[in-house]
C-alpha positions in Angstrom: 19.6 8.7 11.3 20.7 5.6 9.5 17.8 3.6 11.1 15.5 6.1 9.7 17.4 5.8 6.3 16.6 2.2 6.5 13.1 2.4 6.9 12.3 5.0 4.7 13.9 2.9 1.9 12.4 -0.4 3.0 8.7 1.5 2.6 9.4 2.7 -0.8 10.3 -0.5 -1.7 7.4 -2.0 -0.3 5.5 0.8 -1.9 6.8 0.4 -5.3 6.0 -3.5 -4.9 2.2 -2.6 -4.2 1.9 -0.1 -7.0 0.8 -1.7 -9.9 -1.8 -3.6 -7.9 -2.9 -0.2 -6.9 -3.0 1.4 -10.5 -5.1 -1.7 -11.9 -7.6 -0.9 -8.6 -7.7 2.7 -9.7 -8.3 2.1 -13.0 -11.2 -0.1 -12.4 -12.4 2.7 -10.0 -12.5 1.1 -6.6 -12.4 2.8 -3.6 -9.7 2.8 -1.0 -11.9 0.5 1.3 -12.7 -1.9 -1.3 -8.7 -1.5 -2.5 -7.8 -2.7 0.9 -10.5 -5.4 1.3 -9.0 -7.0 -1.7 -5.6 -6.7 -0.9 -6.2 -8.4 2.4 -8.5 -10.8 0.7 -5.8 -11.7 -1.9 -3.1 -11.9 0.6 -0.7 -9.1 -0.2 -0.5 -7.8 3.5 1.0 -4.1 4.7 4.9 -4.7 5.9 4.3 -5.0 9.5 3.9 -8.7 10.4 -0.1 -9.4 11.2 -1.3 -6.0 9.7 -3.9 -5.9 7.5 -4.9 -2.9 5.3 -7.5 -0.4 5.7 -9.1 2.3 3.8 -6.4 5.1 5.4 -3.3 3.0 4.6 -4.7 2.7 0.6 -5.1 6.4 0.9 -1.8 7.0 2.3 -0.1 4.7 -0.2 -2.0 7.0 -2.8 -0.5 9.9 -1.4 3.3 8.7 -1.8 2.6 8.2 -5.4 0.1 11.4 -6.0 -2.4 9.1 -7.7 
């Protein structure tokens, strides 16, 4: 259960770090795909080492904050 604990709180963090990238994105109306083509293309990867963003991980990031 602490493990879990752990992880949870190291995504919001993560999540929180990412979020006013992804209110600037939104504002300028780009979609999810295009959200995570520039993220990758700007160098701000997804916590897992070698991951790279896609359209579903920008839509589930969306979802945790209900924007």
């Amino acid at each position: 259960m602490i493990a879990v604990e752990h992880s949870t709180k190291a995504a919001d963090t993560f999540a929180q770090e990412t979020r006013p990238y992804l209110i600037i994105a939104i504002a300028k109306k780009l979609s999810n795909a295009r959200i995570a083509a520039q993220l990758n293309e700007e160098g701000i990867f997804p916590r897992r080492e070698g991951a790279r963003w896609h359209e579903t991980s920008v839509r589930n990031l969306r979802k945790r904050f209900a924007i």
